[in-house]
C-alpha angles and dihedrals in degrees: 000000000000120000113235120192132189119217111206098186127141078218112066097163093063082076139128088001110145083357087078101056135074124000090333089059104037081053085057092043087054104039100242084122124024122214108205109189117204113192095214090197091056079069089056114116104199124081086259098052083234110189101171143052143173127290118274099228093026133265138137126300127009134285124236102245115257082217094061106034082051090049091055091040091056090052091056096045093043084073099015100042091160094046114131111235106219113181118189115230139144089236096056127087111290125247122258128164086259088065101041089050093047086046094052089064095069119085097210129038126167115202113203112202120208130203138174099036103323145289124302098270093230095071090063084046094056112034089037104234127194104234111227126193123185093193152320098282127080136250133194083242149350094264090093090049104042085059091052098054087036094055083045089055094047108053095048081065116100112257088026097099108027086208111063085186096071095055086043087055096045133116112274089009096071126074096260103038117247129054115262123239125299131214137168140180128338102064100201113037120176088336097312116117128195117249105275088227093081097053097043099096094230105117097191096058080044094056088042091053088050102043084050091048086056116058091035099056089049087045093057098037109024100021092163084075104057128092096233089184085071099027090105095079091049100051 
């Protein structure tokens, strides 16, 4: 099954940015993912291709227009009717691992990308989008985002990443949270060595140091993720 997205953006050209390099980008090249990119503004009826206006009941910045975004929305479910319309906003529900792997099971997914200070909320009413937040913080629009959530969504496809491994070890993948410590050659760099542990042989003190890593690294930094009922073991 190949994953197709749909890009709503009033910035086209943005695409597929990051989303054209590495593992992400070879996967597109070779059709395992589809990027589909929609210019909002091209559904835009007046001479200036206007896609925003002022807030009904004041505030600052402009609205994207409920007419135009719909407009857009209706041209990608006249071919795509069991898309799931994903739209990218701080208020929305923030991505974890659980939801980009739910997400990668769908075949078709369509991203709307908001700018100025949002969309017309009747547009999310209506079409019944899923909210997705990457984080507590602001950008200027929901391309960023999108890629972030795209790139999520990718790896997680069979043939994406040639080592399954990799995606099994990761943080928030793994038991315990977040991934444990990395090292590499050389073994003894400015006076740091890497644990000998590592470089025993014995696979089964490697997976308990792991393991241990771990837990205790997502104890320390991300708390809320641990299991503290079954933390002793691991201490």
């Amino acid at each position: 099954m190949v994953f197709n997205v749909n890009i709503l953006t009033i910035f086209p050209e943005m695409f597929p940015g990051t989303l054209g390099y590495s593992v992400i980008g070879k996967a597109l090249n070779k059709g395992i993912w589809n990027l589909n990119v929609i210019d909002i503004r091209s559904f835009a009826t007046d001479k200036h291709k206007t896609v925003d206006d002022k807030p009904y009941g004041g505030g600052p910045g402009m609205i994207m227009k409920a007419d135009v975004i719909g407009s857009a929305i209706d041209n990608v479910l006249s071919t795509n009717k069991e898309t799931k319309l994903i739209y990218m906003s701080p208020s929305g529900v923030k991505l974890n691992q659980d939801i980009s792997g739910q997400l990668a099971h769908f075949s078709n997914i369509t991203i709307l990308c908001g700018r100025f200070e949002g969309i017309d909320r009747r547009v999310l009413d209506f079409y019944d989008f899923y909210e997705i937040s990457i984080g507590d913080y602001i950008l200027s629009g929901g391309e960023v985002a999108s890629m972030v959530l795209i790139e999520t969504c990718v790896r997680l496809i069979p043939g994406v990443v040639s080592n399954v491994d990799s995606i099994r070890d990761e943080s928030f993948t793994a038991s315990y949270g977040l991934e444990y410590s990395q090292y590499t050659r050389p073994a003894n760099w400015r006076g740091l060595e890497v644990p000998s542990v590592l470089v025993s042989g014995n696979h089964k003190k490697i997976n308990l140091w792991k393991t241990q890593q771990s837990y205790r690294i997502t104890k320390q930094r991300r708390p809320e993720l641990t299991n503290t009922a079954d933390g002793d073991i691991y201490e």
